[in-house]
N, CA and C atoms as an extended XYZ file, in Angstrom:
348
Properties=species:S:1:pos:R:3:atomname:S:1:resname:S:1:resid:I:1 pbc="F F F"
N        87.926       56.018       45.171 N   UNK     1
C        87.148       55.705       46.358 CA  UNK     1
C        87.467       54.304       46.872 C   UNK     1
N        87.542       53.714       46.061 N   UNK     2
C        88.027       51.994       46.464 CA  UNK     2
C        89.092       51.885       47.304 C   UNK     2
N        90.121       53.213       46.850 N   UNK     3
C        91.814       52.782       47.525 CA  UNK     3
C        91.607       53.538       48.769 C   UNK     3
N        90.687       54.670       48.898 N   UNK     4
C        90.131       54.683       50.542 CA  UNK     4
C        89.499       54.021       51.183 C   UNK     4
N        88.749       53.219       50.581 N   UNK     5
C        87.941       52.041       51.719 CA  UNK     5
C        88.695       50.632       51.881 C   UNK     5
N        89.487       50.242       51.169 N   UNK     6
C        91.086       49.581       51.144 CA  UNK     6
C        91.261       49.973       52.057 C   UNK     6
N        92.351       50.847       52.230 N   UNK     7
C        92.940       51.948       53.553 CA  UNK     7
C        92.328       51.698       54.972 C   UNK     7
N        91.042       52.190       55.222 N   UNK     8
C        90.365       51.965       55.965 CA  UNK     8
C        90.086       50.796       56.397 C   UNK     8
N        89.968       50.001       55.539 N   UNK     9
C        89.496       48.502       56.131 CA  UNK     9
C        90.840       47.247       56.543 C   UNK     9
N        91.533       47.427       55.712 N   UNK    10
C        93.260       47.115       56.201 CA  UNK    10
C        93.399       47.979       57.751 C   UNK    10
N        93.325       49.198       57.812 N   UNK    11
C        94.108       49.923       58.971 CA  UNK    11
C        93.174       49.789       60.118 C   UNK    11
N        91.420       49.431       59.864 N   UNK    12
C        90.821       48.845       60.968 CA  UNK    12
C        91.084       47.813       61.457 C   UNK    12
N        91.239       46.611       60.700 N   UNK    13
C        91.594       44.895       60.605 CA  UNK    13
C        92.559       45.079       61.741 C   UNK    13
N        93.916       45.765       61.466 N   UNK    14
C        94.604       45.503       62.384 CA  UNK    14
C        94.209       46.100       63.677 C   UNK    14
N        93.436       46.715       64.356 N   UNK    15
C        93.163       47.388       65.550 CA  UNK    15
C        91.932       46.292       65.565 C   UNK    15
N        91.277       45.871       65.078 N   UNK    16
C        90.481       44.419       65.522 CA  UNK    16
C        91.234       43.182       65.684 C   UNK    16
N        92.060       43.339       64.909 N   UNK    17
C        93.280       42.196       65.691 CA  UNK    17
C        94.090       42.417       66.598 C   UNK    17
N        94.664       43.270       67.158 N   UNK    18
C        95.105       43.094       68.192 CA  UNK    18
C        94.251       43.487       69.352 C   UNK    18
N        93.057       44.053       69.082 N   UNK    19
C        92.277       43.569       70.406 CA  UNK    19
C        91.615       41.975       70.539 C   UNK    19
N        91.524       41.865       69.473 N   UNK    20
C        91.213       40.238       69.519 CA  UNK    20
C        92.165       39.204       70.093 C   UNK    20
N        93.695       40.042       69.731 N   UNK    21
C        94.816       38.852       70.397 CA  UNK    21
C        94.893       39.529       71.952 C   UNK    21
N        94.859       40.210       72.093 N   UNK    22
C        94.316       41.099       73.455 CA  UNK    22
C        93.947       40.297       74.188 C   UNK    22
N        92.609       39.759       73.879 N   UNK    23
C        91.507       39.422       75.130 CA  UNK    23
C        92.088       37.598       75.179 C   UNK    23
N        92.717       37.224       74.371 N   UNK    24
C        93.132       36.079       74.442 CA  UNK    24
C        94.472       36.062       75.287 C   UNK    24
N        95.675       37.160       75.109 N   UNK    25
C        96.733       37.081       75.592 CA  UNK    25
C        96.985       38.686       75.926 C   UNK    25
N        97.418       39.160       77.170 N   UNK    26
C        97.457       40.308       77.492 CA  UNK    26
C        99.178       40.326       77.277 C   UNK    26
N        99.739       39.372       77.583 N   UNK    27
C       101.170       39.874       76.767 CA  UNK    27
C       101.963       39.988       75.612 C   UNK    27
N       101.082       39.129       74.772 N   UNK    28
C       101.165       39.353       73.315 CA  UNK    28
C       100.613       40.814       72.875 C   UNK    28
N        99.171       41.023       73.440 N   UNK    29
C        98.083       41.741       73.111 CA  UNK    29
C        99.211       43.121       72.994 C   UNK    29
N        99.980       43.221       74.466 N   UNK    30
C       100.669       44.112       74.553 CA  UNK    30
C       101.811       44.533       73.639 C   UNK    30
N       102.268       43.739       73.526 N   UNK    31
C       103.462       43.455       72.613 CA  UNK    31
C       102.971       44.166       71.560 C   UNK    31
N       102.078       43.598       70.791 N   UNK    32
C       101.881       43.727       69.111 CA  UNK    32
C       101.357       45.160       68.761 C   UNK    32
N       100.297       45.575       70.033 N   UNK    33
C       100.012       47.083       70.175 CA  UNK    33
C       101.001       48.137       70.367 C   UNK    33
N       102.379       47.782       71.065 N   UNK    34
C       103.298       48.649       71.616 CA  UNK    34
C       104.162       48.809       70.145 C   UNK    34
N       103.765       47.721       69.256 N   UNK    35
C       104.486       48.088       67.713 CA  UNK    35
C       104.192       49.184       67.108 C   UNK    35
N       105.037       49.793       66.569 N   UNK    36
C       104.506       51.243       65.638 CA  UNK    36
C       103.797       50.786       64.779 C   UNK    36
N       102.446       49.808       64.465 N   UNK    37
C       102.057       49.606       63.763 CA  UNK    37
C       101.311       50.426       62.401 C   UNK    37
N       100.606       51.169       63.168 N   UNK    38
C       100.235       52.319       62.715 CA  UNK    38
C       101.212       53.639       61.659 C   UNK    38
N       102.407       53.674       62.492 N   UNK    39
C       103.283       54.831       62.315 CA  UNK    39
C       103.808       54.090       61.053 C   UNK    39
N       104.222       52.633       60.800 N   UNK    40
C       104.798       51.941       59.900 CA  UNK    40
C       103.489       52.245       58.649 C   UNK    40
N       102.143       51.200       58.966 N   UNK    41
C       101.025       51.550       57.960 CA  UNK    41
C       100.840       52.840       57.449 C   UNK    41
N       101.356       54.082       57.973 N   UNK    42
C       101.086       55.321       57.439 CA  UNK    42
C       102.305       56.004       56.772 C   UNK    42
N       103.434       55.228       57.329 N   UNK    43
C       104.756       55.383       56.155 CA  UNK    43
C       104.317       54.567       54.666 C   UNK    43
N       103.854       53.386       54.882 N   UNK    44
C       103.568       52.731       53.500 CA  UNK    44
C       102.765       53.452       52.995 C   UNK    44
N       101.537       53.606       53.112 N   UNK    45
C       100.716       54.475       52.768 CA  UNK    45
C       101.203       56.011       51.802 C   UNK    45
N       101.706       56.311       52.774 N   UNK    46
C       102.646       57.736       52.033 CA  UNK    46
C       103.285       57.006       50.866 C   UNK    46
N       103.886       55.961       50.681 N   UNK    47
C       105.125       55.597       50.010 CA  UNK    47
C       104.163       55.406       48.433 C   UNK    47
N       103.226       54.488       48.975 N   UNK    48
C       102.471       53.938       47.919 CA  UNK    48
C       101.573       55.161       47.261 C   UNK    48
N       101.175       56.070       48.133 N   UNK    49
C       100.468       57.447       47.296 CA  UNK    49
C       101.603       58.017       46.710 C   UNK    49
N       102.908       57.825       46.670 N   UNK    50
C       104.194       59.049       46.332 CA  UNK    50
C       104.156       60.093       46.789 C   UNK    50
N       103.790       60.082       48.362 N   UNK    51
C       104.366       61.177       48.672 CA  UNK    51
C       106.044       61.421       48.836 C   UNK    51
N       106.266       62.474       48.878 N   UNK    52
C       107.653       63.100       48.799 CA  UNK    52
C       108.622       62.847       49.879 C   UNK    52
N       109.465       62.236       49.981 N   UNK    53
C       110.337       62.047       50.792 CA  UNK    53
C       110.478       62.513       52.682 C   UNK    53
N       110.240       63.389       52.125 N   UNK    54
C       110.533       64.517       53.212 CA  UNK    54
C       109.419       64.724       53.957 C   UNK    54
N       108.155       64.674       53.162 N   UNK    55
C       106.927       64.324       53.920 CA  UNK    55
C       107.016       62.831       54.989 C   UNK    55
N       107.593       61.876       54.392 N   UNK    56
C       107.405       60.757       54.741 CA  UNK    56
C       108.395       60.718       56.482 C   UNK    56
N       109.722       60.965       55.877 N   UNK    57
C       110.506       61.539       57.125 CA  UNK    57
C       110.416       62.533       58.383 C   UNK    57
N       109.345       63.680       57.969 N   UNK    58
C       108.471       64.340       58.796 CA  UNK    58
C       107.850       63.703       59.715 C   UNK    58
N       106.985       62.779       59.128 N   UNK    59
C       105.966       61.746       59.698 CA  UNK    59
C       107.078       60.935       60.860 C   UNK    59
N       108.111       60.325       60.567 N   UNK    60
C       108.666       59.423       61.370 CA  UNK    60
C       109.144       60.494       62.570 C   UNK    60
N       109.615       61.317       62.293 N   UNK    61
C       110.560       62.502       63.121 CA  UNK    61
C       109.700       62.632       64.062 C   UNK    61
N       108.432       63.657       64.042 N   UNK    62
C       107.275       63.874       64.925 CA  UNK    62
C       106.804       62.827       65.795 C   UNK    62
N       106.205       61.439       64.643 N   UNK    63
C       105.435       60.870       65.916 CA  UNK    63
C       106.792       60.387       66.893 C   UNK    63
N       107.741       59.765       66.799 N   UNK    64
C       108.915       59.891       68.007 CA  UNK    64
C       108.573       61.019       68.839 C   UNK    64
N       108.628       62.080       68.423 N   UNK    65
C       108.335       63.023       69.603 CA  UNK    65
C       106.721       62.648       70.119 C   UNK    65
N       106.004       62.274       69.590 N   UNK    66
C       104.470       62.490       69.942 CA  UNK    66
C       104.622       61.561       70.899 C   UNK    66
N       105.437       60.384       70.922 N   UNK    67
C       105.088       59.198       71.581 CA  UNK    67
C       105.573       59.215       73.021 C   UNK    67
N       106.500       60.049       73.476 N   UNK    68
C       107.312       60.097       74.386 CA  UNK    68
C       106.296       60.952       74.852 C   UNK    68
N       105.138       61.774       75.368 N   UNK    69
C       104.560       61.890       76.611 CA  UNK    69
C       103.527       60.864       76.721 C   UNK    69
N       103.043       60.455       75.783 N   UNK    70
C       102.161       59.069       75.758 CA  UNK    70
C       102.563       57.995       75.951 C   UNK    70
N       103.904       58.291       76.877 N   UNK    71
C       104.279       57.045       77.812 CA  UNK    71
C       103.696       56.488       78.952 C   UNK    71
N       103.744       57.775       79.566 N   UNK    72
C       103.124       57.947       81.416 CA  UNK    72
C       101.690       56.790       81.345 C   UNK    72
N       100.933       57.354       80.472 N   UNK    73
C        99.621       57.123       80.451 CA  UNK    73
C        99.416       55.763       80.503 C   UNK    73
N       100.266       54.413       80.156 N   UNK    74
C       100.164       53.470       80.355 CA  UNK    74
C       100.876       52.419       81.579 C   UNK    74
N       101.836       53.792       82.418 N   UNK    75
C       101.538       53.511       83.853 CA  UNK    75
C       100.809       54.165       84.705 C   UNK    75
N       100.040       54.737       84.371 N   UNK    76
C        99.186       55.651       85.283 CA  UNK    76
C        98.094       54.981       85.181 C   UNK    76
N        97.276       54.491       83.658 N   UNK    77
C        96.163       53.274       83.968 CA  UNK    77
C        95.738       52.570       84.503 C   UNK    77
N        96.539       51.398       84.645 N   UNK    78
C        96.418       50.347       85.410 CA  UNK    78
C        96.593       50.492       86.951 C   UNK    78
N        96.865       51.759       87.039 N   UNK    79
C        96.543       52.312       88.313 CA  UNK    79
C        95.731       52.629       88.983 C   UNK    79
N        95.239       53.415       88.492 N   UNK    80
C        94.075       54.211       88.001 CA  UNK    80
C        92.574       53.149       88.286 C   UNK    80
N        93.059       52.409       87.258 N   UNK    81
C        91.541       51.646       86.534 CA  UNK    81
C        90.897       50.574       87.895 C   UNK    81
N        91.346       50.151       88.513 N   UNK    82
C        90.607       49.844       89.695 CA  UNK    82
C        90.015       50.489       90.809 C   UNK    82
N        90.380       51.705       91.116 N   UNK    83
C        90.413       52.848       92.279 CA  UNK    83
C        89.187       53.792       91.314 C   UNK    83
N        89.196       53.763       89.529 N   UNK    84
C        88.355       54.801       89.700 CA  UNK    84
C        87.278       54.318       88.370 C   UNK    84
N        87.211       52.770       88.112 N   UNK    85
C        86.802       52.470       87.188 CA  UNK    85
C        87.386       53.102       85.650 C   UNK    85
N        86.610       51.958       84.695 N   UNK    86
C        87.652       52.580       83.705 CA  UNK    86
C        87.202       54.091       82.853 C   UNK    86
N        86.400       54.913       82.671 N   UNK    87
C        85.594       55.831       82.265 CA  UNK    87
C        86.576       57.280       82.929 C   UNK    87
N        86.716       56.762       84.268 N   UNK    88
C        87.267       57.867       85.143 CA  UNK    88
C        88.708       58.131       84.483 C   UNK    88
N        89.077       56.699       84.645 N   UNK    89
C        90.709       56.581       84.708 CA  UNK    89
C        91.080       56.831       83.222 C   UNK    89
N        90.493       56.300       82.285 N   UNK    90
C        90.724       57.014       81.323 CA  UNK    90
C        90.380       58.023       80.694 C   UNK    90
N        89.738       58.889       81.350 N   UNK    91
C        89.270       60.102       81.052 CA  UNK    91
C        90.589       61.134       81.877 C   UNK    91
N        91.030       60.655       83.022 N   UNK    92
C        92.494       61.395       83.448 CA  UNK    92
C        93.359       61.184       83.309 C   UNK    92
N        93.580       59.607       82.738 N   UNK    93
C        94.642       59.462       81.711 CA  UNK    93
C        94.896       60.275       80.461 C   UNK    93
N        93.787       60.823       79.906 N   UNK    94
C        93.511       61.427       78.348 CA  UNK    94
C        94.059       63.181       78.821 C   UNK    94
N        93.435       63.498       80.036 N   UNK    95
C        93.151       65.049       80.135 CA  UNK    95
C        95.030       65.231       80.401 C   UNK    95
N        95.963       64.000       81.216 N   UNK    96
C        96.967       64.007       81.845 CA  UNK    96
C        98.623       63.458       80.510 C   UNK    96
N        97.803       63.523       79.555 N   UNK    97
C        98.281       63.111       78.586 CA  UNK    97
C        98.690       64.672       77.538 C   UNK    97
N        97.680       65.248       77.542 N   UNK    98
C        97.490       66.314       76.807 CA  UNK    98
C        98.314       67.427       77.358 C   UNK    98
N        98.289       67.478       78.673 N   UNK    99
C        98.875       68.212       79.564 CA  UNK    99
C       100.383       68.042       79.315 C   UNK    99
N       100.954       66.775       79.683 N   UNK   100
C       102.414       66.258       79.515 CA  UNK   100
C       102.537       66.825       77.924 C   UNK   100
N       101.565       66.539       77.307 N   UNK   101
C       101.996       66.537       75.542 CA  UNK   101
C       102.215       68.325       75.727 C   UNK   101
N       101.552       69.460       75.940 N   UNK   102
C       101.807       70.364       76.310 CA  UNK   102
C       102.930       71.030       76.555 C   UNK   102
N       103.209       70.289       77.907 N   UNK   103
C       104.111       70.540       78.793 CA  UNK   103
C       105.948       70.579       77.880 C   UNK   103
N       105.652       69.243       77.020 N   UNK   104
C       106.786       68.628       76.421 CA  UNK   104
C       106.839       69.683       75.251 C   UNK   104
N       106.058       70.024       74.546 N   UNK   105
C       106.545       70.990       74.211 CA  UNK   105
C       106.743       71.848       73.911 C   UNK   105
N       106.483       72.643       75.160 N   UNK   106
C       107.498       74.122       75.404 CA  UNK   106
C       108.530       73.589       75.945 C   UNK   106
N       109.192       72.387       76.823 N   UNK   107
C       110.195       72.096       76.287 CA  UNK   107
C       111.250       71.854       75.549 C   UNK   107
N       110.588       71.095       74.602 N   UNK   108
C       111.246       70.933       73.578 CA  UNK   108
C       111.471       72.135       72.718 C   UNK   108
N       110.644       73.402       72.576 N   UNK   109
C       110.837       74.554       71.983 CA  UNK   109
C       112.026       75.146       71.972 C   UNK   109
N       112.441       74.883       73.663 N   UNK   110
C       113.699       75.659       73.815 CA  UNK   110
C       114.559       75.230       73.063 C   UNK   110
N       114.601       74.098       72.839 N   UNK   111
C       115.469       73.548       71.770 CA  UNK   111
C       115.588       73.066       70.659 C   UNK   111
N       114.728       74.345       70.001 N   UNK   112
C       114.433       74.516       68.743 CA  UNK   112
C       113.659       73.203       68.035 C   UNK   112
N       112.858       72.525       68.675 N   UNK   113
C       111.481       71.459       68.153 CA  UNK   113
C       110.454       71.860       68.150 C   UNK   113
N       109.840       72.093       66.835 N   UNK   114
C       108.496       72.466       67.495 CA  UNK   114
C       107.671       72.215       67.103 C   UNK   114
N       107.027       71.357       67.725 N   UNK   115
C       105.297       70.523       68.274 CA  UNK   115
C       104.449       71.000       67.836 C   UNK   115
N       104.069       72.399       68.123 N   UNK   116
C       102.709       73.119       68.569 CA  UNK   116
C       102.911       73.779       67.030 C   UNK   116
């Protein structure tokens, strides 16, 4: 139970830090968020539980694909977020996200990836 609330409290820390460097610097803020931070913390994670190789490589393979329709969404925001407040805009950022994620792949199906 300890090495889950470890986990948890490490993998929160950093999402309180970079909103914290956030509100101080929006181009750092950006920067440090646009890091696979996460995708990296959950490779270690795997590494340090022993998971199996191939699990771990799974993990990297996918989120690459996951990340590429959850591109749009961070030019469509700041678009968005003045014209429709932020509640709106990110609520059709989210619905317009899911859609692309969708969309991508039955794309990608055709060529033998598959997402879903």
């Amino acid at each position: 139970m300890t090495w889950i609330i470890t986990k948890y409290l490490l993998t929160a820390g950093i999402v309180v830090f970079v909103s914290e460097v956030a509100k101080r610097s929006d181009k750092l803020g950006g920067f440090i968020a646009a890091l696979p931070l996460m995708a990296v913390l959950t490779l270690f994670w795997l590494y340090v539980e022993n998971q199996p190789e191939e699990k771990m490589a799974n993990h990297a393979y996918y989120t690459f694909w996951y990340v590429i329709p959850t591109l749009p969404m961070f030019l469509l925001f700041p678009y968005l977020l003045p014209k429709l407040g932020f509640g709106m805009a990110l609520g059709i950022c989210l619905v317009m996200t899911v859609i692309l994620f969708w969309l991508f792949a039955l794309l990608l199906k055709g060529f033998g990836i598959e997402l879903l």
